[in-house]
Every structure is written in C-alpha cells, then in structure tokens.
N, C-alpha and C positions, 0 to 999 in steps of 0.2 A: 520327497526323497524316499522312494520304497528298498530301503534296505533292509531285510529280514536278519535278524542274528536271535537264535533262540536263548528266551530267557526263562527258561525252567530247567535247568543245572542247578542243582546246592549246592554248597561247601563250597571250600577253597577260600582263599586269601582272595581280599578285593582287588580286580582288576581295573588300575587307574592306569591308563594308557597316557602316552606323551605324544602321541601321532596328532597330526592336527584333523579336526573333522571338517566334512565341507562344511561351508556358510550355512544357518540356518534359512528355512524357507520357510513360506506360511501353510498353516496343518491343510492337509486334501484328502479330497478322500471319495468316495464309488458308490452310491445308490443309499441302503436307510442301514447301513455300520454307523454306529456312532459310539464314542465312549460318555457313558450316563454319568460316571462321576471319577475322577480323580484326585486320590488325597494324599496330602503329606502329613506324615507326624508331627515334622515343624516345619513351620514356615520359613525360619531363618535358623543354618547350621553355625554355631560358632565354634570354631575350632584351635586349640592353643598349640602350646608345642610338644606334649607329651599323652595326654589322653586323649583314645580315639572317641570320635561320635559315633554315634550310630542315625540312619533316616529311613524311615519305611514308606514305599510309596505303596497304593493299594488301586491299581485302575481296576474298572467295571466295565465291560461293551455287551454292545447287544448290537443283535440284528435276525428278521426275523425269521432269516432259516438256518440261525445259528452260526456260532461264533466257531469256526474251527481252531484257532488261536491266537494269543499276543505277543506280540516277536517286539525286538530290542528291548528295552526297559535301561538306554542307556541314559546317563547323567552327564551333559555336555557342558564345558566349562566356559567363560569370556576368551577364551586363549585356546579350544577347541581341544584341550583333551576331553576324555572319554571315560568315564568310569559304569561301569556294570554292575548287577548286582551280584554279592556273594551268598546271596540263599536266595530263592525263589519257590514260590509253589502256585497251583491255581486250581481253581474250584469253578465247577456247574451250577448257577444256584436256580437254574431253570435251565429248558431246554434253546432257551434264546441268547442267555445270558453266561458269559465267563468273568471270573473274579479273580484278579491275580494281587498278591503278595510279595515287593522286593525290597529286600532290605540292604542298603549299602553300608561301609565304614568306613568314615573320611578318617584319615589320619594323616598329620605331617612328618613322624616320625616312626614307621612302619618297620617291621624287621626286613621287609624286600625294598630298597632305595628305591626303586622303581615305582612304586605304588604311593613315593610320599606326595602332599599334597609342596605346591611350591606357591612363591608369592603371586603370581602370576594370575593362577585359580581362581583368586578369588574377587568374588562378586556373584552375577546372576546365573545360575545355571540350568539349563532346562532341559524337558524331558522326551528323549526320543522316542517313541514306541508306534506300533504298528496294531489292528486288527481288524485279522480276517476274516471274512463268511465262508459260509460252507460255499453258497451261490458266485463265490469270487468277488462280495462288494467288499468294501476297508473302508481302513478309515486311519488316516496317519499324523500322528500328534509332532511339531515341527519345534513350535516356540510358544503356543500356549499355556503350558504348566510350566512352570519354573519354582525354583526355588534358592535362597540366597544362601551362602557359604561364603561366613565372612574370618577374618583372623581376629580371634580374640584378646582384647583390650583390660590392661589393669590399671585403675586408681592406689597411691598408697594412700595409706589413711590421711586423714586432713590433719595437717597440723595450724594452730592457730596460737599465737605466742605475743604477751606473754601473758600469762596468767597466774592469777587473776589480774587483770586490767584495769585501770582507774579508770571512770565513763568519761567519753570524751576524750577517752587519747588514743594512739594510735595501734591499734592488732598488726601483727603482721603472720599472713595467712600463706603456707607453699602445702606441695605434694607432684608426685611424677605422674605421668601420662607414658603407660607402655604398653605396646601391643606384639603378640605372636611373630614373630618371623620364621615362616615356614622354611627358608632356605639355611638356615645355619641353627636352628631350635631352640631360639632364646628369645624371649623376652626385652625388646630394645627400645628406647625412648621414641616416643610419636613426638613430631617434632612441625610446628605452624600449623597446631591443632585448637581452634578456639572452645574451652571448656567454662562452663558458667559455675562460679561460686554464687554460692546458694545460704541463705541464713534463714533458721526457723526459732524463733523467741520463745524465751522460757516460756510455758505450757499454753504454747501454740502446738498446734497439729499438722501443718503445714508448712512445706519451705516454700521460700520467694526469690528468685534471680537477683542479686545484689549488684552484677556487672559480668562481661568476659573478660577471659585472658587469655592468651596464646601461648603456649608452650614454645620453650626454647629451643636449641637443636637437640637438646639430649633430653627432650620431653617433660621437662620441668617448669613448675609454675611459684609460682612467687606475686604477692598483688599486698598492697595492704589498706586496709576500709577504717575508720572511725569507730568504735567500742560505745556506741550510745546503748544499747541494750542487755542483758545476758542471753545466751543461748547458743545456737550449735552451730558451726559454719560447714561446710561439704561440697564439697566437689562432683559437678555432673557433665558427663560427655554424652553428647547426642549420637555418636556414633558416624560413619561413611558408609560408601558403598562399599565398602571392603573390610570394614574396621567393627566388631561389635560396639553396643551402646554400653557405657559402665558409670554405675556409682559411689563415692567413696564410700568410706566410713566417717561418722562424722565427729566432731570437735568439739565440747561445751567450753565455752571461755562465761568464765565469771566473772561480775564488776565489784571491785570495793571503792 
C-alpha cells in the first residue's frame, strides 16, 4: 500500500479520523530500504475517559544512497480509522540513515468530538509508514509494528466482611469490575468478566489464586471462602484484548 501522506507537520490537535482505511496488507518493499528499528514508548496504550495519553513512535531507515524520507506515520485502528501524528520531526544521523519522532494523543474525550476515541478502537493498532531512497528503493511497514490501545479498567477496593472473623467461619468477600466507555465517558460495570481473588497470609510475601468469579451484569463480584487464616484478600483482572489488566486494593481480615 504505497500511500505517501507527509508526516513532518507539528502542532495542531491530533487527527483521529473516522474514515475506514483499506485492509491491511503484508509490509513490501524495493531493493536494500529497510527500517533498522522501530519503537514505541509503550507497548500497551490504556486509555480511560477523561485523561488523554500520549505514544511516541521513533522509526529509523536506511539505505545506501540515502533516505530521502518517511511519509505516513499513521496509527490504524481494528475498525480502520486513522490517527496521525500531532508533532513530528526527523533527523540525519548519517548520510544513510533518517530518524524520525511522532508522537500521538489518544483521547476519548477530546475538545473536537471528532478526534474522540470510540469503543470500537479499541484493540490492536498498527503502524502505517513508508521509506524512501534517494535511488527510488522503499520500504513500507503494513502490519508489522503494532501497538495495543486498550479501555481502561478499575477494581474497587476489596472488601472482605466481617471482621475480624472467628477461623473457620465464613468471610464474605465483593468489589466492582469497571472499565472506560469511550462512547458516553463513564465508567460502567464490565460484566461475564472472570476475575481471580487472590489471598496473601499474614507475613507472607506473596499472593495465591484462592478461586474465580465472574462478574455480574453490572460488573460486580460477590464470592465467599472460609476464614482459616489471617491476611489480605484482593482482587485481580487479567485484563482483554480491549480491556486493561487492574489490581485492587487489598483487605486484611483478622481472626479472633
């Protein structure tokens, strides 16, 4: 997919487009262009409903009669919109070699609606960019760099009740499961979400999976275990492909 769109403009509000992009294809590319390294700040973008992130992607190409330059630098979503970056720059760090700098800002709640992020987005997104030679080789990145942008996920604290507990009777242990909703910017129960409580024993160092549970329709959990020891109980979510991973706070129930 040789489509060129210059990505050395700064400033400006990030352009997240809602157009669909074609399919991705596999990267291709023309003689000895190659890109020697591309990175991301992070690997996984978590994004909630009110502070934006920010991601810096940093490619490097070469080739050896020189790079004349790197064109798109766009950020393609599961659902094929489009985000660009809103600063850019790029540097020579040899006569072979160009090094460019894009930094994006996912936000779900953006002062331009158009720019917000929606539930749609999220998952794996990857990186379109292009680079040329002076000689006319390339080299064009399709689906091999990606990076994940997921909607971020909150535990309340653990509650474990009642305490202190006589040993050997019964605790009973809840807390919510909620994650981002890009489309309305709240916070709303994750719901037939399997989340593991977790128990770590007075001046142990470690927790241990005690069982799962599933969250109800409005993301709530509820489970109750046996009170054989003192110490802390907590709640852990492994997270989805769309959903961050989150841990609660946790509990100390004591026995008399």
């Amino acid at each position: 997919m040789r489509i060129r769109t210059a990505a050395t403009a700064a400033g400006g509000t990030l352009a997240l487009l809602t157009v669909l992009a074609p399919a991705a294809q596999a990267d291709s590319h023309k003689g000895d262009t190659t890109f020697t390294s591309v990175t991301f700040s992070k690997t996984t973008v978590n994004v909630g409903v009110s502070a934006a992130q920010s991601l810096t992607v940093v490619p490097t190409a070469k080739d050896g009669s020189g790079i004349s330059g790197i064109y798109g630098g766009k950020l393609v979503s599961p659902d094929g919109r489009i985000a660009f970056p809103d600063s850019a720059s790029c540097t020579r760090p040899s006569s072979t070699t160009m090094k460019c700098t894009w930094t994006y800002t996912l936000d779900a709640n953006d002062t331009d609606d158009y720019a917000d992020l929606k539930n749609s987005n999220a998952g794996t997104w990857h990186l379109d960019a292009e680079a040329a030679a002076n000689d006319h080789d390339f080299y064009t990145l399709d689906i091999s760099k990606s990076v994940k942008v997921k909607r971020y996920a909150k535990l309340t604290a653990t509650q474990a009740s009642p305490e202190p507990v006589v040993k050997g009777r019964t605790l009973t242990v809840t807390g919510t499961l909620t994650r981002a909703n890009w489309n309305t910017n709240v916070y709303a129960g994750y719901s037939a979400q399997r989340v593991a409580l977790q128990f770590k024993k007075s001046g142990a160092s470690t927790y241990s999976t005690v069982k799962t549970v599933t969250t109800d329709s409005a993301g709530k959990l509820k489970t109750t275990v046996t009170a054989n020891s003192a110490g802390t109980w907590r709640w852990k979510f492994a997270g989805t492909s769309t959903t961050s991973a989150v841990t609660a706070s946790g509990d100390s129930a004591a026995l008399k």
